[in-house]
N, C-alpha and C positions, 0 to 999 in steps of 0.2 A: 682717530680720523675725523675729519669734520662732517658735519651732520648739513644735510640738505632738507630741506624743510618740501621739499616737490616729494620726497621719499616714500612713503607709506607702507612699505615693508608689505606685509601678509594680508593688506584687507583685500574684502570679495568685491568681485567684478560691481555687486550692487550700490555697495556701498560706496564704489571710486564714481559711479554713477551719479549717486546722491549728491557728491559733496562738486562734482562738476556744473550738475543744475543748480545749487544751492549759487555759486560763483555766476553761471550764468552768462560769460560775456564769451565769442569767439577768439580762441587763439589759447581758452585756456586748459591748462592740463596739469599733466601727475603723474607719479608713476608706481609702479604696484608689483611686487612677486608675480610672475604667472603663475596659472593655475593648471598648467597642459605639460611646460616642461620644465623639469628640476634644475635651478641654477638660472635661468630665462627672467627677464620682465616684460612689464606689459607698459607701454606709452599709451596713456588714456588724454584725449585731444577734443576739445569741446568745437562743435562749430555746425553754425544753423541749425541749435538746440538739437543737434544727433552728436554722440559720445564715436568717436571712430580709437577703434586700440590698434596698435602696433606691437607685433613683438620684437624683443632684442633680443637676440641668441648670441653665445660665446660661440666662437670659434675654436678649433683645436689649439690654438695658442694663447684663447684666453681672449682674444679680442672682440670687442664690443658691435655689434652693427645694426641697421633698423630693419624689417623688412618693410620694403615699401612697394609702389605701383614697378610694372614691368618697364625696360627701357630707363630708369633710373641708378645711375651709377652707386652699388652700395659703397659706403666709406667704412671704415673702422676704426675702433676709439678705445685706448687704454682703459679709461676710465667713463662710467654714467656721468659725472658732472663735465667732462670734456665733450661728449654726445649728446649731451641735453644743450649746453654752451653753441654747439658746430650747427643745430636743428630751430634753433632763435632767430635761423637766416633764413630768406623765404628761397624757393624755388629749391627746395632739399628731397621732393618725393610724396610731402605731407600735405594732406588740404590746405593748412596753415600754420605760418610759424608756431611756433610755442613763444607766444607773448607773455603768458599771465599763471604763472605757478599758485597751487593750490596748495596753502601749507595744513601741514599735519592741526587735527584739531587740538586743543589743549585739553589733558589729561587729569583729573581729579587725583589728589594724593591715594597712594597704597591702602595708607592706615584702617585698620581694622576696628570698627569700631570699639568692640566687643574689646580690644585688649588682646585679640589673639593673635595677632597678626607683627606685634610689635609696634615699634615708634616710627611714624617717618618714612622714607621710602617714597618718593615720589615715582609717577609715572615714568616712564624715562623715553628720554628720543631714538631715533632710530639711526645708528653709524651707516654711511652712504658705501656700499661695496664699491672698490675700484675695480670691478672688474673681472672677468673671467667663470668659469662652469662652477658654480658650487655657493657663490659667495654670498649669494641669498641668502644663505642659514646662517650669516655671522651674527654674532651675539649684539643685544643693545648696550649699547652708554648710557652711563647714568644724565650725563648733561653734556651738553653742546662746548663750551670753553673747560676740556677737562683735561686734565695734564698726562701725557705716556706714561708717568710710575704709576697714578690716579687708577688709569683704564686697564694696566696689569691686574693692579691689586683686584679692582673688580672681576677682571676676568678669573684668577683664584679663587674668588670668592664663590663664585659661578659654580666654578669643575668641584666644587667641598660642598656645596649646599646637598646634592643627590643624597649623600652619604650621613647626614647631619640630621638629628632629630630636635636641635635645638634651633627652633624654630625663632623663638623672643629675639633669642642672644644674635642669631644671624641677620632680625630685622635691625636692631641697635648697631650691629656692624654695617650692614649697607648702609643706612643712611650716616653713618659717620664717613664712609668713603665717598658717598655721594656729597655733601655738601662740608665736613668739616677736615678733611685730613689736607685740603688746601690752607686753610689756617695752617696746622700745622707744619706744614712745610715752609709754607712762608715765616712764618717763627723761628725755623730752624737755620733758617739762612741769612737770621737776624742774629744766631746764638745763641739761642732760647732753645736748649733741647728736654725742656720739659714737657712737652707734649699735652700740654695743659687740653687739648677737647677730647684726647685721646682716654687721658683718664679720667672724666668728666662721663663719657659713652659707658666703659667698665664699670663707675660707679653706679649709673642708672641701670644698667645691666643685670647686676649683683643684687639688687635691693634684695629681689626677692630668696636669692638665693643663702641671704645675710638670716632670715626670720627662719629658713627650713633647718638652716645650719643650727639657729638656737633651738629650734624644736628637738631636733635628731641630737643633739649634745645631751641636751636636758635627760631625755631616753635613756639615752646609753649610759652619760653616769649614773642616775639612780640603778639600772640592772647592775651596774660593777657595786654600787654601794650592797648591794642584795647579796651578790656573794663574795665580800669582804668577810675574814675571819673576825669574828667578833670584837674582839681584843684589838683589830686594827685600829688605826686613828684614820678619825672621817679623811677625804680627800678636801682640802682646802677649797671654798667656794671663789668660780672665775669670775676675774675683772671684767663687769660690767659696764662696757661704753657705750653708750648713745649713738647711733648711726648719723643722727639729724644732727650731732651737736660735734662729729667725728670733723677733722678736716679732712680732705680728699685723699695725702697721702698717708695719715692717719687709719682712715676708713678701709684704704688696700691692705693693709698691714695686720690692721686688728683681723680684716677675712684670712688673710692665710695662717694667723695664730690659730681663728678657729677652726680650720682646715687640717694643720700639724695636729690640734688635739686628738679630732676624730681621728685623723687616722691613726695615731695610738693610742685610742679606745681601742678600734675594730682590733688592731694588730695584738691587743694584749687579752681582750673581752673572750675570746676563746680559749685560750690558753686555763685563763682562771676559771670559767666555769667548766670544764673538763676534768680539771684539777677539784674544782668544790665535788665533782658529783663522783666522780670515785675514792674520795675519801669517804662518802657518805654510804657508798655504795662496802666500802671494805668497813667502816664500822658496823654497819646495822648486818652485815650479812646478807645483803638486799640479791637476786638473782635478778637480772635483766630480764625482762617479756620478751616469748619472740613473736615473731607479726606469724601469720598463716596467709599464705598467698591465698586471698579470693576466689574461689571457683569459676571458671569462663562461664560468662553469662549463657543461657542455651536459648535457643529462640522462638521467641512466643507465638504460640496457636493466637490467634484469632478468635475472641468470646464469641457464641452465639448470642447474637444481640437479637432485643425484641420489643416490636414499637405497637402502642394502643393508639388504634385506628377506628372512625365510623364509617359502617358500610351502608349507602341509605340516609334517610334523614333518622333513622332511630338505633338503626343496629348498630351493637359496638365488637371489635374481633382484636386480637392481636396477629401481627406480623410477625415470623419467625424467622432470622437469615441467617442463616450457618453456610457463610463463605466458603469453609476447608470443605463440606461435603458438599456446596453446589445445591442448596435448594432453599425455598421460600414455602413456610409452613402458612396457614391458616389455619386460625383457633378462633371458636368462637366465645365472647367472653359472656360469664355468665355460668353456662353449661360444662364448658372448658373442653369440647368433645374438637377432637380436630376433623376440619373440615375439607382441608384439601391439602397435599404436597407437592409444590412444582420444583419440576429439577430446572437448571435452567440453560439446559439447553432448548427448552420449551418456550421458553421467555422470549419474544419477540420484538416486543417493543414496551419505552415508558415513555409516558406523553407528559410533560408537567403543562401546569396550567397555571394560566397568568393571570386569570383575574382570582381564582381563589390559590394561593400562592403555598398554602399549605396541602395542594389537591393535586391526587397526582392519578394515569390511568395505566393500570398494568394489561398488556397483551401477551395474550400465551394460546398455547395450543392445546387442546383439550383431546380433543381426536383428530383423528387424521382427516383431513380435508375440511377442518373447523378449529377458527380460532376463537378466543373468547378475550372481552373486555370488563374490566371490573376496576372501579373507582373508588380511592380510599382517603379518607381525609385527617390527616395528623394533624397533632394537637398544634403545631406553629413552624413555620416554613422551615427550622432549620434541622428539626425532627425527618421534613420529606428529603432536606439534602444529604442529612446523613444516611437513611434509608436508600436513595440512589447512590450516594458512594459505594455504598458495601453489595450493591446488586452492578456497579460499576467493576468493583474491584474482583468480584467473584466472578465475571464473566471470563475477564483478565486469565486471572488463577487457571478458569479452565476451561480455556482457548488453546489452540494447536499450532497457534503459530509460533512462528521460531523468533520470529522478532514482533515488539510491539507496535501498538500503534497508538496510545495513549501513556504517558508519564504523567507522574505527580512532582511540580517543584515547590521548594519551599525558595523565600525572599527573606530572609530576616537585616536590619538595619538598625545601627545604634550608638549613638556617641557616647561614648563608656566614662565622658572627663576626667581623662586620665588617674583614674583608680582602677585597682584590682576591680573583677566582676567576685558576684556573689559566687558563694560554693554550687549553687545550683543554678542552671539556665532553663531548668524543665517547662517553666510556662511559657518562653521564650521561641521555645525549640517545639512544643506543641500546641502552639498557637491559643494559648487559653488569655481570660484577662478582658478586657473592655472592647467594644469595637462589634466586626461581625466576625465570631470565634469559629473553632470547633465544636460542635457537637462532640459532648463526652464520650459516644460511642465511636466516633472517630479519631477524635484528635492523637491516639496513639497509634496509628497506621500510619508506618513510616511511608515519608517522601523515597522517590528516586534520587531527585536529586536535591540538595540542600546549598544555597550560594549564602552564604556571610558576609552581610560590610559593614565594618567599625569605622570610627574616629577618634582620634584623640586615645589611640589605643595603647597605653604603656607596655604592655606583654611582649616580652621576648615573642618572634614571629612561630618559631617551633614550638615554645611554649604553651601559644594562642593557639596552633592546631593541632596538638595533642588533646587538649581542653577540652576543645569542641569532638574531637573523637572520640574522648574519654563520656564526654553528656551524654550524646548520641549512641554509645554503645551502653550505657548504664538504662536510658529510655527503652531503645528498640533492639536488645538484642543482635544489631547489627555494625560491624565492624567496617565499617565508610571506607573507603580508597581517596585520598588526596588525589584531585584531577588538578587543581594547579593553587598558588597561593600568592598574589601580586601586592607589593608595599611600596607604599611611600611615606617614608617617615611614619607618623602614627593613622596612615589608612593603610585599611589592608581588605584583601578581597579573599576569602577562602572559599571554594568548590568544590562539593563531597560527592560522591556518587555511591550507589549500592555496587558489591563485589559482582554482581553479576554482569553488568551494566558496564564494568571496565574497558574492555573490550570494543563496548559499540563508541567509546568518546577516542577522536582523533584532531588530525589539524588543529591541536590546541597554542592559544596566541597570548600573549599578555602584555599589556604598555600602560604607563601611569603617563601624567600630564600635570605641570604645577603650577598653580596659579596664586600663589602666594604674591610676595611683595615682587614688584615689577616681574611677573610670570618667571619667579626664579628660586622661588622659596616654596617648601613642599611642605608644608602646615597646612596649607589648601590644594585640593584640587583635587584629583581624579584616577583610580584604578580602575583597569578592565581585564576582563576575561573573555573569550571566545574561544570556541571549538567546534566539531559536529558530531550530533548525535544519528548514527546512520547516517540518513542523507537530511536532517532539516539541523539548520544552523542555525547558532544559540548566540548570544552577546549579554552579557554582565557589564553596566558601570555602576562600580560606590564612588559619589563624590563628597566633597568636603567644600560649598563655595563659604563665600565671601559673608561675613557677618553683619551685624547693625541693621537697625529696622530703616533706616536711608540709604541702602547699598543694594538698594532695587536693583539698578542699573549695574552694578557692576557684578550680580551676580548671573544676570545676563548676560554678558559678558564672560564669565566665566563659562558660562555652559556654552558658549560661544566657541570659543579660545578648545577647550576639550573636544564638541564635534570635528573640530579645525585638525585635532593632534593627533589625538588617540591614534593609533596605529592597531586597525583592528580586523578581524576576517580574513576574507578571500585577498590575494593580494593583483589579483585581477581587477577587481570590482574596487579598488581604492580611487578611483575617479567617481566613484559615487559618493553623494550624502552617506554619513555615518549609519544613519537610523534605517538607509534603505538595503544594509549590506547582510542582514540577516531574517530568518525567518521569523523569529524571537528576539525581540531585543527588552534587556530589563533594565529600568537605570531607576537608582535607589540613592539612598543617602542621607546627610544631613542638608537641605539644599540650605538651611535658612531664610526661607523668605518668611516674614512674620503679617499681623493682623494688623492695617491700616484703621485703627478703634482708640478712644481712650483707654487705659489701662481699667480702670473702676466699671467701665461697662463691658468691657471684657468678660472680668470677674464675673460680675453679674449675668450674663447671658451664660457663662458655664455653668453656675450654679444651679441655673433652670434647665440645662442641656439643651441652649437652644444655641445647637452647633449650625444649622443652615443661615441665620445671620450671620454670624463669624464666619464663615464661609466664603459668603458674599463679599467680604473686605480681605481675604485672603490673596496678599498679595502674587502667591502662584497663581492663583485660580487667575486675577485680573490679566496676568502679562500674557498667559494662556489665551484668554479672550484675545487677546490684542497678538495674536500671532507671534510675539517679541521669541517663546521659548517654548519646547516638547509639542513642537507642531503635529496633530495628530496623534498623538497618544493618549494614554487610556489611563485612566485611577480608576479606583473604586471607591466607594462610595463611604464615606469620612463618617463615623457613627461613633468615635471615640474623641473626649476630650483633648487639649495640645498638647503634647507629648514635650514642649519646655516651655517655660524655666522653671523645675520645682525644687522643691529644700530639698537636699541632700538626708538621705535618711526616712523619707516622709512620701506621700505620693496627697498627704492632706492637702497641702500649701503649694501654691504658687511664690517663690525666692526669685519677685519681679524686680526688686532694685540690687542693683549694684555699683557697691562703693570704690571708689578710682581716685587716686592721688590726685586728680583733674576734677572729681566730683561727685553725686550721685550721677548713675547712666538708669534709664530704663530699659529693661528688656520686657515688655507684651509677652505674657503666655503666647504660645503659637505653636501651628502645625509646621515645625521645621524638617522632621523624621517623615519621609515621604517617599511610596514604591509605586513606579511609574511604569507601562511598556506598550511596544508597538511592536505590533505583528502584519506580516504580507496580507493583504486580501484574500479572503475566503480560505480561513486557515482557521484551524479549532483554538479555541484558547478562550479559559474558563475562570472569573476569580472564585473562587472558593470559601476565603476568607480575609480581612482583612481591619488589623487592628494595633492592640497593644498591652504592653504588660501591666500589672497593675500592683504588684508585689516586688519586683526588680528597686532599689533604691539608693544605688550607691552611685548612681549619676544623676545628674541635675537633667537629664533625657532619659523618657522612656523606650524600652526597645520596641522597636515595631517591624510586625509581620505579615506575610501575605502566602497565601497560596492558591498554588493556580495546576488547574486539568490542561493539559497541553497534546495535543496531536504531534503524533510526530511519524518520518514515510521512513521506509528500509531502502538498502540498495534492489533495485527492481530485478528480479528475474524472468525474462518472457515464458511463458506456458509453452509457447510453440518452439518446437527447436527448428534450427537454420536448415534449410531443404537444398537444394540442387537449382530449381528457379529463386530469378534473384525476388529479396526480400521488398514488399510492396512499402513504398513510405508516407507517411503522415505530413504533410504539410501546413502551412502558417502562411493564409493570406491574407492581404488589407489591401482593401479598399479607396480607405481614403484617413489621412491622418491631417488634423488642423488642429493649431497650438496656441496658443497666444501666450506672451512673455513679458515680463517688466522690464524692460529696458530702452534707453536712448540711444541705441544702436541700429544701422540698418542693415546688419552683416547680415547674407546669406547663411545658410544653416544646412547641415545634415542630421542625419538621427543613427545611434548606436545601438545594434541590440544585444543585449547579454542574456546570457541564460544557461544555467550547468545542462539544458537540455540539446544545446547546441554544441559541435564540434570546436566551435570558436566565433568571436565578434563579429556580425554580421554590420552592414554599413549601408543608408540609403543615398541615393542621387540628393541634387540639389533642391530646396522646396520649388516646386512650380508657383505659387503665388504669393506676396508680399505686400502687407498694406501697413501702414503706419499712420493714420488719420486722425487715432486720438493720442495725444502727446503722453510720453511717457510706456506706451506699449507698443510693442511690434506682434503682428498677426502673420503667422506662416501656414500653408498646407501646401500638402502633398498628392499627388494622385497615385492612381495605381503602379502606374509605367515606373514611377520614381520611388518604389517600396520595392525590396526585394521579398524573392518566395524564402521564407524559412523551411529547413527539414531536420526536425528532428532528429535525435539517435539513436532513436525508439518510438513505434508507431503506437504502440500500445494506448488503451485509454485508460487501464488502470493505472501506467507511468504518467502522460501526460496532463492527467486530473490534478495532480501535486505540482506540478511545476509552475513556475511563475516568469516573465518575462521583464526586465529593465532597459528602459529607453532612457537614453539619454541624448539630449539637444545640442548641438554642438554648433560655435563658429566656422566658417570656414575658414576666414584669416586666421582668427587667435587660437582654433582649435578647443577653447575654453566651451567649458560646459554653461548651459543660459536654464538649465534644469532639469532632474531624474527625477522619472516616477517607476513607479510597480504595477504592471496587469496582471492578474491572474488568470491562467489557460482554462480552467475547468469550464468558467461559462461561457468562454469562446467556443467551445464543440458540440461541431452541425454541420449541414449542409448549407444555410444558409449564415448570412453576414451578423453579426452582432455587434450592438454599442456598448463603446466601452467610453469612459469620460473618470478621469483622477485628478488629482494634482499636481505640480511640479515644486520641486524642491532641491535647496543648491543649498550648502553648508549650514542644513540648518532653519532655513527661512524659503517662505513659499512664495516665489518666481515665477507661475503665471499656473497655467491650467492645458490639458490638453483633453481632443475628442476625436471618436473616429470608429472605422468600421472594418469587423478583422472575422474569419472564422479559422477554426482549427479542424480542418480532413481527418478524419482516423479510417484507415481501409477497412473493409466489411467484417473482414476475419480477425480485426485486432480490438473489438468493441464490448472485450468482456470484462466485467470486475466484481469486485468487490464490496460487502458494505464495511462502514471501517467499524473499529469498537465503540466507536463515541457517538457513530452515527443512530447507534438503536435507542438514543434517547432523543427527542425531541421534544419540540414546545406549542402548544396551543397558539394560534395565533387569535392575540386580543391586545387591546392599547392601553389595558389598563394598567397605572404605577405597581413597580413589583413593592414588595416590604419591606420594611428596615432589616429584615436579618437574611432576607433572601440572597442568595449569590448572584454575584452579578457577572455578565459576559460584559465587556468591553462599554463604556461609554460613550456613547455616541461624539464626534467632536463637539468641540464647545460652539465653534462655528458652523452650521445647519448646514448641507449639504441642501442644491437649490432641486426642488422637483416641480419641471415646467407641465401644464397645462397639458400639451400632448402626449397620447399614448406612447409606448414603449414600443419596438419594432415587433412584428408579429413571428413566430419563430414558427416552425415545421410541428406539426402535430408529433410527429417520431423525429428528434432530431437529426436522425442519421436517414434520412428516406424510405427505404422500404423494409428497413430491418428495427425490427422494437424493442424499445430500451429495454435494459438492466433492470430487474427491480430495484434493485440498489438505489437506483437511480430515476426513481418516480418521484414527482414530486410532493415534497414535506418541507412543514415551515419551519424557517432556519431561526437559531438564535438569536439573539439582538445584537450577537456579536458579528455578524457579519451584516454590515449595510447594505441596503439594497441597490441597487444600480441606478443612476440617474441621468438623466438626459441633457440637462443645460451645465451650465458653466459651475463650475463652483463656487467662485468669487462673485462676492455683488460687484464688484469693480469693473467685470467682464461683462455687464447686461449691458452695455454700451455696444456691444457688439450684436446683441440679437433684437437694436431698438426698445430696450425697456427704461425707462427713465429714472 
């Protein structure tokens, strides 16, 4: 089908924006997927520097039509090029004609630098749907002048690629359907049925398969020479031919000889050693060994572990924690006479403290109506984090509830370059190695849950996760539950969870996304996981992008193209941004982005471990800065060497060149292995650790690991049961909501709200006020009138403290989204109004900012809770840098959230009026992992709107 250059397929509202103002002139336009309804486009129409969209909807017969102004006769059109053709005439409905189409931009070739991706492969254009519900999702053309047998074969090639791990081999075939099997044909129709590019492609294909084939020959005969009867006569040595010096159909020929041999090695190779070793076995009178099944591993207690502490500037004590029995000894050292033993249910509170980072302050109960504080200072911060694990983890143990409210996950990630892994994964899977580690007294206290993602991963998939069961039950005495295992060719994502734990994982989802050569080949791209643990939802990506240290850009794009696909979560909330559809979201992988550095100074600043320079040129870290990608999300803090390119076998050397039939290529050591995540607003989540292996060597990538303390809520049960009068409800009101958006549109707008705490989508009036005064943004608010009341499905405050709210912006014409964000309830509840101000965000990329003023009612009798497990530690508040090996809570963004000059709104001394808070619920300084609330805009691009220059 012929290809229309007005087309644009699947890009976002913003970007059909960009390339309108970039054009610049009235009358001109484009057209684009929409984004609201499946099978639909969007007419994007330039004039008096504002973007006006129109949607096209099919009709039940498939026909095409616009929506336009009322009192205009709609028409219908078999085909987009016959309606975009009929819409050129003026007086159609539209501000103005469609003068001036905007063609698709030109597209950089596939090719991978690296070699991995295969040869060739160019971008490819986009085939023009004729029409009708659905036709949106037809697949692309490799080129515009391409022949019907051409766009079959392609199309074959397409439905085989899913299933296919030979990645190379299927780049050398697309781009041989792409540009050379026209030759061909045209040859054939000359009488030339040699096929001369055809086997030109197979030979470049083979090369490497021609060198594995001598390897694995070479192999196999000497083993048959090995048990050859002595007396035999050697096997005749094979005809050696030159590949380089082979002609073409030569070169096919001599591979299938040596294809016939192998496979009468393999077919004969056991036969005859079967035969050697029971001959040897009936002369010598040899008895066979028998194996003795293994004992099941039983499951490990818990060490009493014990840390040397000062108490004082002079006194020195040890700490004693025995987990299984629930207490914390004190010894004094020196005398050795023990000084106190707290159970811990006594244990009240630990405070750490951030300007001495290995200082931590224990609160406990001494007698009744007196609590007592005492300050202890371990010999280096990761000593106090272990120490708070195991007073963490013993609280846990023995606590009464039935479900939890803290998990332990682990992240591990690792391009395996398709080799077998070592016989042992133990440092891998316990977090030991370079980097910020475990603590030896912890690192064997198994995770809840463990998520896996490889690359490049050779292993049969059952194989792969038996392997990892088989580690994990030899480490921790525990026998993991497969929650799910998602592949794409050689990525794969595996999720383990504890037996107990089975039960709470449901709604589990999985979908990969390929972003190989023309988004068709599965050598790249992206698996995910998602499920819910109780009630907080979880999200897994391992990707695989795009390689070479100049494929910045296109591996932006890839992360692009994945938030775009992925098919993930609630299927509700699928009009949202990816990142905003879970409580947890983790995305790991090999992303490749590499070090913007010479090579030689590289080297040099690793040798000195001066990782914060290389950091700085770290081409994630920059595109991060620049909003391009993982808007809003969180790393931790980079304390181990680049995890590639090292010599195979070694962890000594960097294996920075690579030799290519084309030439030497450099590959820059770099932090390619990288574990990324965003979590809702005021939600716990802790890094713990984070690093790499430093013993693993059988890939040219080390594996890298991370773990994280994570909160997590139960299905709620109200305390109160249902009475005879009807039940009082908890309400959700606003004030006043004002948003500002990136766009050259002056659609009207409503706002969506979601929330699993609501019955279903809630929907507001029309904004009341609209300005558009500086170009490029439009300004909406709301008043009260135009905001609906929410109510809850549960007044409770212990329920509503956990919930969270998504809004979403919406056209009124196109119905398309202009940006989602996330509030969380917890510090909306009161009597009085509170601000709240976030971000907006649409596939990906951040779309303007929104502000405004909400509270959340809880009735008198529903104001009672809880503190949660994670809650009885907290942190000193001080500004000073934590440590290199301290844990860290979330990163602040890379872009500063703005804090204006004036105070924050004054809140009620009792939030609730005349009834006094929770202690739970008194105030303590929070983590660094939850930011604090801010009052101006987020964007400096928006101080335009409160007069700042």
């Amino acid at each position: 089908m012929a290809a229309a250059s007005w087309y644009h397929r699947d890009i976002s509202r913003v970007v059909a924006e960009e390339l309108l103002a970039k054009a610049g002139r009235d009358g001109c336009f484009l057209v684009r997927d929409s984004e609201s309804v499946s099978g639909a486009y969007a007419l994007c129409l330039l004039f008096q520097r504002h973007v006006h969209t129109y949607r096209i909807l099919p009709d039940d017969e498939g026909l095409l039509s616009v929506q336009t102004i009322q009192g205009i006769q709609a028409k219908c059109f078999r085909t987009l090029p016959d309606l975009i053709g009929a819409y050129q005439q003026p007086n159609n409905g539209l501000v103005t004609p469609l003068l001036y189409p905007v063609h698709r931009p030109r597209q950089a070739a596939d090719e991978d630098s690296d070699g991995e991706d295969g040869r060739g492969g160019g971008h490819t254009a986009s085939a023009v749907p004729a029409g009708g519900a659905g036709t949106g999702a037809w697949l692309s053309a490799p080129s515009a002048g391409r022949t019907h047998i051409s766009q079959q074969l392609h199309q074959r090639l397409q439905e085989q690629v899913h299933s296919s791990p030979a990645s190379d081999f299927m780049g050398f075939m697309a781009e041989y359907l792409n540009h050379h099997l026209q030759l061909d044909l045209e040859a054939l129709r000359h009488g030339h049925p040699q096929l001369r590019h055809l086997s030109t492609a197979l030979v470049t294909a083979c090369r490497a398969l021609h060198r594995r084939i001598d390897f694995t020959l070479a192999g196999l005969e000497t083993l048959a020479r090995v048990f050859d009867p002595p007396a035999s006569p050697r096997s005749p040595a094979r005809e050696q031919v030159s590949p380089s010096r082979a002609t073409t159909a030569r070169y096919l020929e001599l591979l299938l000889h040596k294809i016939s041999t192998v496979n009468h090695l393999l077919s004969s190779l056991e036969k005859k050693v079967l035969k050697s070793l029971q001959e040897t076995v009936s002369r010598h009178n040899l008895a066979l060994p028998c194996v003795a099944a293994a004992p099941p591993p039983t499951a490990k207690p818990l060490a009493v572990q014990s840390f040397e502490v000062k108490v004082g500037k002079l006194q020195r004590a040890a700490l004693t924690v025995d987990v299984e029995s629930g207490t914390v000894a004190i010894t004094k050292k020196g005398s050795g006479s023990l000084e106190e033993t707290i159970p811990q249910d006594k244990i009240l509170q630990l405070i750490k403290y951030q300007s001495v980072q290995s200082k931590v302050r224990l609160v406990y109960d001494r007698e009744p109506q007196r609590s007592l504080s005492r300050d202890f200072v371990f010999p280096n911060a990761r000593k106090r984090e272990a120490f708070c694990q195991l007073l963490q983890l013993m609280k846990i143990q023995h606590s009464n509830l039935d479900e939890p409210d803290l998990i332990s996950v682990y992240v591990g990630t690792w391009n395996m370059g398709s080799t077998p892994p070592p016989r042992s994964l133990a440092s891998w899977l316990t977090s030991r190695g370079l980097g910020r580690t475990q603590d030896e007294t912890t690192a064997c206290i198994p995770h809840d849950i463990y998520v896996i993602g490889t690359q490049e991963n050779s292993l049969g998939d059952r194989e792969w996760v038996e392997f990892l069961r088989a580690s994990l039950k030899t480490l921790m005495a525990i026998d993991y539950r497969v929650v799910a295992l998602q592949c794409l060719w050689s990525i794969k994502i595996v999720v383990l969870v504890k037996p107990e734990h089975e039960r709470r994982i449901s709604h589990v989802h999985t979908s990969s996304v390929k972003t190989g050569i023309a988004n068709t080949l599965g050598n790249k791209g992206a698996v995910g996981v998602s499920f819910l643990f109780n009630g907080t939802s979880f999200g897994f990506i391992n990707c695989h992008l795009a390689s070479g240290s100049e494929k910045t850009h296109r591996r932006n794009q890839n992360y692009s193209d994945i938030l775009r696909s992925l098919v993930l979560g609630d299927k509700r909330l699928s009009a949202f941004d990816l990142t905003l559809r879970f409580t947890h979201l983790f995305w790991f992988g090999d992303l490749n982005y590499r070090l913007d550095m010479d090579v030689q100074d590289i080297l040099a600043h690793i040798t000195k471990k001066e990782f914060e320079t290389l950091l700085a040129v770290d081409q994630l870290n920059l595109e991060r800065e620049k909003n391009k990608v993982f808007l809003r999300f969180s790393e931790g803090d980079i304390s181990f060497p680049p995890t590639y390119r090292y010599e195979r076998g070694s962890r000594d050397s960097y294996m920075w060149q690579k030799f290519k039939p084309t030439g030497v290529r450099i590959n820059v050591p770099s932090w390619c292995d990288r574990i990324l995540w965003k979590s809702h607003p005021e939600t716990h989540v802790v890094c713990n650790s984070y690093g790499c292996t430093d013993d693993i060597v059988t890939s040219d990538h080390s594996p890298v690991f991370a773990t994280f303390e994570v909160g997590v809520t139960s299905q709620f049960v109200p305390k109160k049961a249902p009475g005879s009068d009807p039940e009082p409800l908890a309400c959700i009101e606003w004030e006043s909501i004002e948003v500002i958006v990136k766009t050259a549109s002056r659609s009207k707008c409503y706002i969506e709200f979601h929330s699993y705490c609501l019955e279903e989508a809630q929907r507001s009036g029309e904004n009341t006020s609209q300005s558009c005064d500086i170009p490029g943004f439009l300004k909406l608010g709301w008043s009260a009138k135009n905001l609906p009341m929410l109510h809850p499905i549960l007044p409770d405050l212990e329920y509503l403290g956990d919930q969270h709210l998504l809004l979403s912006i919406k056209g009124v014409e196109s119905c398309e989204s202009y940006g989602e964000c996330c509030i969380a309830m917890k510090s909306m509840i009161g009597s009085m109004a509170q601000q709240f101000e976030t971000f907006l965000f649409h596939r990906g990329e951040e779309t303007g900012s929104m502000r405004g003023w909400m509270k959340v009612r809880v009735p008198k009798d529903r104001r009672s809770t809880r503190e949660r497990l994670y809650e009885w530690i907290s942190f000193e508040e001080d500004d000073a840098e934590p440590a290199a090996d301290a844990p860290t809570c979330p990163k602040p963004p890379l872009q500063r959230l703005r804090y204006p000059s004036q105070a924050l709104p004054l809140h009620d001394p009792w939030p609730w009026g005349d009834a006094e808070p929770s202690p739970a619920l008194l105030c303590r300084s929070r983590p660094r992992s939850l930011p604090e609330a801010a009052a101006g805009y987020t964007n400096p691009a928006y101080f335009i709107f409160e007069g700042v220059p």
